[in-house]
C-alpha positions in Angstrom: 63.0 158.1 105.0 63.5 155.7 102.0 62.2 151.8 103.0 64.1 149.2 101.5 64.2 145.8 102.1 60.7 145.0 101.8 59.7 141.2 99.8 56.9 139.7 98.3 55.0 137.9 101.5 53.1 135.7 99.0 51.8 135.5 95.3 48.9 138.4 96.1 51.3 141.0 95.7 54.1 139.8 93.2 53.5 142.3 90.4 53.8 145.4 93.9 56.5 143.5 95.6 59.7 141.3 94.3 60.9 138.0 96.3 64.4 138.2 97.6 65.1 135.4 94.8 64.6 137.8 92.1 66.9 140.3 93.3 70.2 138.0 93.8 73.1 139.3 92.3 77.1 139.1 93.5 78.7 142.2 95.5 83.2 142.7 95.4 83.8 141.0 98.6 84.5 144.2 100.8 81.7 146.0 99.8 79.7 143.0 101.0 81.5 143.3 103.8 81.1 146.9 104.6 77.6 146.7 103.6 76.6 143.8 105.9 78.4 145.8 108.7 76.4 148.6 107.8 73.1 147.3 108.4 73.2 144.5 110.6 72.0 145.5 114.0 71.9 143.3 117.0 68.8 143.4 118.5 68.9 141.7 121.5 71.4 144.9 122.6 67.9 146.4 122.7 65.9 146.7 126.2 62.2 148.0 125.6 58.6 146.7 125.7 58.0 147.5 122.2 61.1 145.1 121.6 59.3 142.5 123.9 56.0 142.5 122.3 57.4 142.6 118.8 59.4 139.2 119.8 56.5 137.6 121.0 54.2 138.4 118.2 56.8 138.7 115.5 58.1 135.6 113.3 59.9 135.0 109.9 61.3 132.4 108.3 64.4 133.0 105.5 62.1 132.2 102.2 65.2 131.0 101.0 64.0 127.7 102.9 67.8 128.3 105.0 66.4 127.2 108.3 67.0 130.4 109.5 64.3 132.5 111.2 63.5 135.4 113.8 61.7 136.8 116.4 60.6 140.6 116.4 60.7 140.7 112.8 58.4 144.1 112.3 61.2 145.9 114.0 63.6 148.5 111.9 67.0 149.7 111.9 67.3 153.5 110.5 70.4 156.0 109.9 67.9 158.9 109.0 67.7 159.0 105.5 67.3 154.9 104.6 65.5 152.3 106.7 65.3 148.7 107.0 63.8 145.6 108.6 66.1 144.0 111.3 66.8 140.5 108.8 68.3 142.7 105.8 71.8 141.6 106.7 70.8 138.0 106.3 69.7 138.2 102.8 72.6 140.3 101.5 75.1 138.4 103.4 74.1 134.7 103.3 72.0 135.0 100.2 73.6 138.2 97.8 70.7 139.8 97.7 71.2 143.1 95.9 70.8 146.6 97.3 69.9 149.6 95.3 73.6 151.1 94.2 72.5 154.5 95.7 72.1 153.0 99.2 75.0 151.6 98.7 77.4 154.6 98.1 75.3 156.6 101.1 76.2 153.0 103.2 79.9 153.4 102.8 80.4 156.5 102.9 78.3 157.1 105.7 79.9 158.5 108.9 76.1 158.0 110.9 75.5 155.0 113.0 72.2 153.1 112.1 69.9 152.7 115.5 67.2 150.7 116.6 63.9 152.5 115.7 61.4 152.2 118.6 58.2 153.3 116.7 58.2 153.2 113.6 55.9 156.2 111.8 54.8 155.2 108.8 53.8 158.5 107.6 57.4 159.1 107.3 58.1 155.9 105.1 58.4 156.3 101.4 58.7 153.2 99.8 58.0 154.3 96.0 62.0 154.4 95.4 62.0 150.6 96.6 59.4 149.3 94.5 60.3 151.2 91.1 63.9 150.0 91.7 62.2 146.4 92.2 61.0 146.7 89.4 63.9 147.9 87.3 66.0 145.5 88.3 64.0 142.1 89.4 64.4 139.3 87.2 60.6 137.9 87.1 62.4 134.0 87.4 59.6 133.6 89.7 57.1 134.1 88.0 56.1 130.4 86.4 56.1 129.4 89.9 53.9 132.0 91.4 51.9 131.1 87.9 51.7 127.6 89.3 50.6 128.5 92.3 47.5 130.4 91.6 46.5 127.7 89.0 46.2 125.1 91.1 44.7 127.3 94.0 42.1 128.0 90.6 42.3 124.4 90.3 41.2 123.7 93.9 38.3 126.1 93.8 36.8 125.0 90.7 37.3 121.1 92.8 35.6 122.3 96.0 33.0 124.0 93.8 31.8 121.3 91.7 31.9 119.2 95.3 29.0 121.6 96.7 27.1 121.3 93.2 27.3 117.6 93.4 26.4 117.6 96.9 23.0 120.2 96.2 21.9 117.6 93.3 22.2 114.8 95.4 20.0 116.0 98.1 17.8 117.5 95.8 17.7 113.5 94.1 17.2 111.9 97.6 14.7 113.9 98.8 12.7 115.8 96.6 12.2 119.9 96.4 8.7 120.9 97.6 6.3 124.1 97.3 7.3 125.8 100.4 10.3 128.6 100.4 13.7 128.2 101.9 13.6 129.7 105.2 17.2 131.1 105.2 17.2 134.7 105.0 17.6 136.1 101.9 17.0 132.8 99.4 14.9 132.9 97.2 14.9 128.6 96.4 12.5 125.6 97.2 13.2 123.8 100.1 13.5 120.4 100.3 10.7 117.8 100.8 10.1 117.6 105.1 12.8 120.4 105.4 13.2 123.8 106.0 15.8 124.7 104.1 16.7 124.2 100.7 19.9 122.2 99.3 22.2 124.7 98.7 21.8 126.3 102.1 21.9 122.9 104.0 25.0 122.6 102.1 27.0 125.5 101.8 25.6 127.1 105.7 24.8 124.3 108.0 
């Protein structure tokens, strides 16, 4: 089955995975229509454990920042030749997220009702169509901001960084470095003067 539906969770995997806000576009009103019809599914029509667990240890949050969000989010809704995760509907129809044109056709022309899929087998996912179509048709506007965002997590690691160092030279100021080895396993430094330890492990272990 093809997956689609599938976003970015976070700036790891932006080149593999597009953000819903890269993929916004504007649908003819009925074929919105049909479409959202198409693949919404009611899941609370569903009665199962797996549904039960899923809800309990299942959350998202539209990263639209809508205010919208759901329970039993890893659950998926399949018609036998496409699947999707349950919150599709929510991106195409509040947000015009755009489908690939191929699902599309297959959605309204399709005489099969989508169902609840109680375990999904992930050996029988291909998601290879989704992410070259991503690709294709993405618009990278995201991409100063996810930019941003690893600079200043760069940013922060070079501040906590230079913290420890400052720290190490400071103890190693105060109180002196003596003869005798570190005895932390594996360190090959001095310890400090009346300690066992040297300043870096003190520091970065204790």
């Amino acid at each position: 089955m093809k997956l689609i539906g599938r976003w970015c969770a976070g700036h790891e995997d932006y080149e593999l995975l597009a953000p819903p806000q890269e993929l916004v576009g504007q649908y003819p009103t009925e074929q919105k229509r049909a479409i959202v019809e198409y693949i919404y599914f009611d899941t609370n029509s569903v009665d199962s454990f797996a549904r039960m667990l899923d809800t309990y240890f299942h959350k998202h949050r539209c990263v639209f920042g809508c205010g919208t969000d759901w329970t039993g989010t890893s659950m998926h809704i399949s018609d036998g030749e496409w699947v999707w995760p349950v919150h599709l509907a929510h991106y195409v129809q509040q947000h015009d997220v755009m489908l690939p044109e191929q699902f599309i056709q297959h959605a309204l022309r399709s005489t099969d009702e989508p169902k609840f899929v109680e375990h999904l087998d992930r050996s029988q996912i291909d998601d290879t169509y989704w992410l070259q179509w991503c690709r294709e048709n993405r618009s990278y506007s995201e991409t100063e901001v996810i930019q941003a965002i690893r600079d200043a997590q760069d940013a922060s690691e070079a501040s906590r960084l230079a913290s420890i160092n400052e720290q190490i030279k400071k103890l190693e100021r105060e109180s002196g470095i003596c003869d005798t080895p570190c005895r932390y396993s594996g360190c090959s430094s001095m310890a400090l003067s009346g300690k066992a330890f040297c300043a870096k492990c003190i520091v970065e272990k204790h």
